[in-house]
LUMKOLTOR-215909 format. One line per 8 residues: their letters; for each residue y, x, z of N, C-alpha, C, CB. Coordinates in steps of 0.02 Angstrom, whole numbers, plus 50000, padded with zeros to 5 digits. Glycine has a CB too. Layout:
<sites>
A> Y/X/Z/Y/X/Z/Y/X/Z/Y/X/Z  ...
</sites>
This chain:
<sites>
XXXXXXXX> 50502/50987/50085/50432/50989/50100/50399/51041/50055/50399/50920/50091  50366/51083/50095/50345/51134/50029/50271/51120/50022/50358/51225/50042  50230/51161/49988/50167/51143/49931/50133/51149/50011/50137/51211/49843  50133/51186/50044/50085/51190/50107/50104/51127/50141/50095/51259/50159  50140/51102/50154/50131/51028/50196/50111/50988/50166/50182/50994/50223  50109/50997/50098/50050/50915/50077/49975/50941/50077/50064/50872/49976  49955/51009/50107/49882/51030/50114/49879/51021/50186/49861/51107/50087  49913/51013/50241/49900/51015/50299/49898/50913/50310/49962/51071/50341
XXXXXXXX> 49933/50862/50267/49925/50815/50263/49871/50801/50228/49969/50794/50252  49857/50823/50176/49792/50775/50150/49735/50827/50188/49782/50766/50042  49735/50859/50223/49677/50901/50265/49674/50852/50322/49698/50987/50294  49729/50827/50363/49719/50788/50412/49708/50724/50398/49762/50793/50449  49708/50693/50338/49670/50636/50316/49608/50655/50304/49696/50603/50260  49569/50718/50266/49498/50708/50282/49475/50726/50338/49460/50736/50244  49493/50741/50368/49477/50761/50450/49462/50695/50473/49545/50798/50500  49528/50648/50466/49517/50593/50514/49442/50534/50482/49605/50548/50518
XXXXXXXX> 49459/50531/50415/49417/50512/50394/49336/50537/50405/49440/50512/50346  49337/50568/50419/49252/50601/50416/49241/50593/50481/49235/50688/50391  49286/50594/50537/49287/50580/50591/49272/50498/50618/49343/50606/50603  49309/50438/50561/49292/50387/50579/49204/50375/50538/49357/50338/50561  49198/50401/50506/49123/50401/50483/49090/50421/50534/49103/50443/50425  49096/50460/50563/49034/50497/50590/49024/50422/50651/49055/50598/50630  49103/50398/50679/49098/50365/50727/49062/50290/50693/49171/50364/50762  49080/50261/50646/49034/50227/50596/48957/50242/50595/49058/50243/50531
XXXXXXXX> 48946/50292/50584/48868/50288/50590/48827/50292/50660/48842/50344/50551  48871/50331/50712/48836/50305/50770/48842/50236/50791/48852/50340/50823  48881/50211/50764/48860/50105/50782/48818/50081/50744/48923/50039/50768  48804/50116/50687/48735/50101/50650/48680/50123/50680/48729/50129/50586  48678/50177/50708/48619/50213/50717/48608/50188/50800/48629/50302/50699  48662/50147/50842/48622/50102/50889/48643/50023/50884/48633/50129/50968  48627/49992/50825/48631/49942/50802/48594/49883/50841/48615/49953/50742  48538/49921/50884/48473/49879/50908/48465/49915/51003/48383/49904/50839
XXXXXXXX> 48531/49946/51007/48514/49975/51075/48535/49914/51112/48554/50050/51100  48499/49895/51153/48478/49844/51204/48514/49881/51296/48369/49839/51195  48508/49937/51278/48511/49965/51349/48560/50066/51327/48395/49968/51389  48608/50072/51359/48641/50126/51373/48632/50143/51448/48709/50117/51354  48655/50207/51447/48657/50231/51519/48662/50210/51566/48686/50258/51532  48734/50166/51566/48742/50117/51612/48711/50064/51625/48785/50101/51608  48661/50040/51587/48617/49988/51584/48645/49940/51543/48599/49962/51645  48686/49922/51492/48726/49878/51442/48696/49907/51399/48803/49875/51435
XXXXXXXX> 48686/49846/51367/48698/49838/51292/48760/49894/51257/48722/49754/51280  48750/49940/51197/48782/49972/51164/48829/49933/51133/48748/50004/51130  48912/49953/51140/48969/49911/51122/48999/49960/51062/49025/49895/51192  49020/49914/50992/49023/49936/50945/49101/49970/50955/49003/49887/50893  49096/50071/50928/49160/50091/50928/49223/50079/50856/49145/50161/50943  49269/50091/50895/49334/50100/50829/49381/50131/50848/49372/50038/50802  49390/50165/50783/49427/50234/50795/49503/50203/50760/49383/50316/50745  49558/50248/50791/49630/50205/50791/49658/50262/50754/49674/50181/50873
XXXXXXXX> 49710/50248/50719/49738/50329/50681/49808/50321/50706/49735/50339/50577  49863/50368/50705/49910/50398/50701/49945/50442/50680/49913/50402/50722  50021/50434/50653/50049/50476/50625/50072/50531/50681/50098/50445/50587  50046/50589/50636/50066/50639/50690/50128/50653/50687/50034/50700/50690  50161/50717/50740/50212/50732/50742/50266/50675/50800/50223/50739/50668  50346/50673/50800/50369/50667/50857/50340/50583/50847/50454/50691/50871  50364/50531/50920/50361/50472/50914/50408/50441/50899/50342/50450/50952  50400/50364/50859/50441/50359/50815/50481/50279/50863/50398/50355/50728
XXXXXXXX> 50543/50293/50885/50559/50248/50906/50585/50175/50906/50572/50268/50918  50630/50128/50907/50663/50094/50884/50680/50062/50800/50697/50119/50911  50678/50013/50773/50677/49989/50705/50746/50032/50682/50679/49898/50699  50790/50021/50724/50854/50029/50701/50863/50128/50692/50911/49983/50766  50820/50134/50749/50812/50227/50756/50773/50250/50682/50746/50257/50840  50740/50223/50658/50685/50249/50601/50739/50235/50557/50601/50207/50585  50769/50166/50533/50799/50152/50480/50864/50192/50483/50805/50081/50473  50906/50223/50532/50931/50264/50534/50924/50339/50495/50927/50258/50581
XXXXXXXX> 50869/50352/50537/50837/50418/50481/50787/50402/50442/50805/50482/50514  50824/50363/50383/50778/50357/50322/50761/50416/50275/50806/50307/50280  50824/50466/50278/50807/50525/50234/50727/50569/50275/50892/50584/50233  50720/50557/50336/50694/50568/50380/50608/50557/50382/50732/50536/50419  50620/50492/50328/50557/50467/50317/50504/50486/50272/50567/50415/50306  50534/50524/50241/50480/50556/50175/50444/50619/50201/50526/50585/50098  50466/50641/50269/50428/50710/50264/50370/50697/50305/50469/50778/50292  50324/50682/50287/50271/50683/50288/50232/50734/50365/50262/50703/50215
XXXXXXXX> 50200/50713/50407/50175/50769/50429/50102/50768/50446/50211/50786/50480  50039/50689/50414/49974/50690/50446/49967/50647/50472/49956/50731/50482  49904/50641/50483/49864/50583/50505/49822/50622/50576/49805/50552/50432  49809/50579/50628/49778/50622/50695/49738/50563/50704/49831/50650/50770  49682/50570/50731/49658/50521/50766/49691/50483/50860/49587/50553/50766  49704/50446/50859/49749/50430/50926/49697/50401/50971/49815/50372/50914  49651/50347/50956/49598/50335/51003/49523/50301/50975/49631/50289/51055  49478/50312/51011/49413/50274/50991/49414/50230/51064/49333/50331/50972
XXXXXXXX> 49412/50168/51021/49397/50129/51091/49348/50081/51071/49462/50089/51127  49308/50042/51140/49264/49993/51114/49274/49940/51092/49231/49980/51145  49243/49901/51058/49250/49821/51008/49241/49775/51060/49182/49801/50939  49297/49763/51103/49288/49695/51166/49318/49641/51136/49328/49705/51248  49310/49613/51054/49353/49560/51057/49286/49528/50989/49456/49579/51038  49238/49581/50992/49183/49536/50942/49121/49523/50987/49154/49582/50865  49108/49456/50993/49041/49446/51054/49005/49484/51012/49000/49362/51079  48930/49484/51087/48872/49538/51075/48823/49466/51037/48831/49589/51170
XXXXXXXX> 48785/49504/51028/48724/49459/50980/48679/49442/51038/48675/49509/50909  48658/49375/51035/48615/49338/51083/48538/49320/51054/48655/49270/51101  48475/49329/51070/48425/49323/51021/48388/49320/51063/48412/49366/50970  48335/49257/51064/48288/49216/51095/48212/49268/51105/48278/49142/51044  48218/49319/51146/48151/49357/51130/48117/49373/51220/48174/49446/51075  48088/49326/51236/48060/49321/51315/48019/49399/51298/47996/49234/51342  47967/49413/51264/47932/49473/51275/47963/49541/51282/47891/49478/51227  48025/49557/51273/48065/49604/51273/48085/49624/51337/48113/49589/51238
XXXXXXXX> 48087/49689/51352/48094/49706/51425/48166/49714/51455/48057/49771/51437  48238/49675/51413/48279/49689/51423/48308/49623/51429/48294/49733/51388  48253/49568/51411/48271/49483/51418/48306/49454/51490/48192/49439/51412  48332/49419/51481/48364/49399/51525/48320/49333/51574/48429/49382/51489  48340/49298/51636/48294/49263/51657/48270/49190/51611/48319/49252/51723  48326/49175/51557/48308/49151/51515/48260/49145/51453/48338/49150/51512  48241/49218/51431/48213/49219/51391/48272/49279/51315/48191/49134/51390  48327/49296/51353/48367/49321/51303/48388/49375/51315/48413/49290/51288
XXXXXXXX> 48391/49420/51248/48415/49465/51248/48475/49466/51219/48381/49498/51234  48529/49530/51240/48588/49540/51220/48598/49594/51176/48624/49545/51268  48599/49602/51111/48605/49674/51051/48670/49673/51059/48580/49669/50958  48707/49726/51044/48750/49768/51036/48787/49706/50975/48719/49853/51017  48851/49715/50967/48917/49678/50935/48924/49728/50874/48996/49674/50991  48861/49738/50831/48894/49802/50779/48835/49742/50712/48857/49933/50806  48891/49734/50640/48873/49705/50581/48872/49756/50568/48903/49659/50544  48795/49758/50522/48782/49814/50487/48836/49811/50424/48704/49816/50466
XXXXXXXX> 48840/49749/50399/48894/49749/50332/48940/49753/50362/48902/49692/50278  48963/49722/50420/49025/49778/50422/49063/49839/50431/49043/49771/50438  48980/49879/50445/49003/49951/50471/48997/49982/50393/48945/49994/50542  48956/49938/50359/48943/49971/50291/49007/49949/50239/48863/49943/50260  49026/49893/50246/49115/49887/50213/49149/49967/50255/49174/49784/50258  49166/49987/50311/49193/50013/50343/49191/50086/50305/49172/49999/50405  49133/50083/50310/49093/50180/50268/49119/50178/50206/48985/50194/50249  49134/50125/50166/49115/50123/50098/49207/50156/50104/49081/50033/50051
XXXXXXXX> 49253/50108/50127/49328/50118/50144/49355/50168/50164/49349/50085/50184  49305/50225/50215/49319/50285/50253/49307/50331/50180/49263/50300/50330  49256/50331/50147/49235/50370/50114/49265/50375/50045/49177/50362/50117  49312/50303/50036/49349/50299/49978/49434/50335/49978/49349/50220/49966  49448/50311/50057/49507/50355/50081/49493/50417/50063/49520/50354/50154  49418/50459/50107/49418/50519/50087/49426/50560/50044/49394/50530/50094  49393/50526/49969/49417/50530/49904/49468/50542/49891/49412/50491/49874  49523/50499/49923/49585/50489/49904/49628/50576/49904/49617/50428/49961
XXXXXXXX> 49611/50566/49996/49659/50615/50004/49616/50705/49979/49687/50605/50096  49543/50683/49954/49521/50772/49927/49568/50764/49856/49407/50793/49904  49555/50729/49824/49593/50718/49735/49647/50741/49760/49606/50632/49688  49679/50708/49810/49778/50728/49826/49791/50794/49837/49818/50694/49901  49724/50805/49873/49729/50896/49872/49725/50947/49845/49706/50923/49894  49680/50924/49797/49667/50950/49736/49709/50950/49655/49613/50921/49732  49748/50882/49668/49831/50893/49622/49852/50947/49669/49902/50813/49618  49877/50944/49713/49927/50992/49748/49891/51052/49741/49947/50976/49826
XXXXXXXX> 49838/51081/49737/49832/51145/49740/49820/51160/49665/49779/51168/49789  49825/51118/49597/49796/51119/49541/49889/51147/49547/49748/51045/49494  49948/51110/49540/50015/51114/49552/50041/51192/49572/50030/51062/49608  49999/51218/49636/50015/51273/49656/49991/51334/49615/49997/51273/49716  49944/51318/49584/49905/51355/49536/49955/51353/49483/49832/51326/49516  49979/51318/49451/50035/51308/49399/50094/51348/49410/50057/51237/49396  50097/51345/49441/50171/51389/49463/50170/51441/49487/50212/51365/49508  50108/51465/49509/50074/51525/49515/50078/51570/49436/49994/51505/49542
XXXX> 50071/51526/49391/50037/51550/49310/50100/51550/49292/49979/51497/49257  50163/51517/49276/50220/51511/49261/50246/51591/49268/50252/51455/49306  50234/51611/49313/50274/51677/49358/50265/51745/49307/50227/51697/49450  50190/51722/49295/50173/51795/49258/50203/51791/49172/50072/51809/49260
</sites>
């Protein structure tokens, strides 16, 4: 593995990361949408990650190529899909123009603390992998200086 593949890995960890933020703050920022395009209630997103590079098959196929396993190649984003397994929020508000014949409205399935645990985690990863990048290029710099 040379000094450039651990910059194209910890690059595709902040990529992905800044990517699940951004998708993090748009479930904040319609926290209270009552109504989307389609006429629903706004459904809270989540973003799925993956290791890039080939797919990885069988237990016995991976543990096979264990030497196989260290080379590293990135993080990709694989999918954003919607939150269908946390109900939507139900709240007793007849004056609202989105109430139901009951008297209820339906908000969107997004905890602010939990999108804000979520940010706090995206943004700590991110950390992670700028520092990792920043040994590795502090490293490349070293051996750069060695030469002369």
């Amino acid at each position: 593995m040379s000094i450039f593949t651990s910059f194209d890995i910890n690059a595709s960890g902040m990529t992905a990361q800044r990517y699940r933020m951004d998708v993090i703050s748009e479930n904040v920022a319609n926290a209270d949408t009552t109504r989307t395009e389609d006429g629903t209630p706004y459904r809270r997103k989540v973003v799925t990650f993956q290791q890039k590079g080939e797919k990885v098959g069988s237990f016995s196929s991976v543990f096979g190529k264990a030497s196989d396993a260290y080379k590293g190649q990135g993080v990709r984003v694989s999918k954003v899909s919607q939150d269908t397994w946390t109900e939507m929020i139900k709240a007793y508000d007849p004056s609202h123009p989105d109430a139901d014949e009951n008297g209820y409205v339906t908000y969107p399935n997004v905890n602010i603390v939990t999108e804000m645990t979520n940010l706090i985690d995206a943004s700590r990863s991110y950390e992670a992998n700028a520092t990792a990048f920043n040994a590795s290029k502090t490293i490349a710099m070293k051996g750069l200086e060695m030469e002369q």
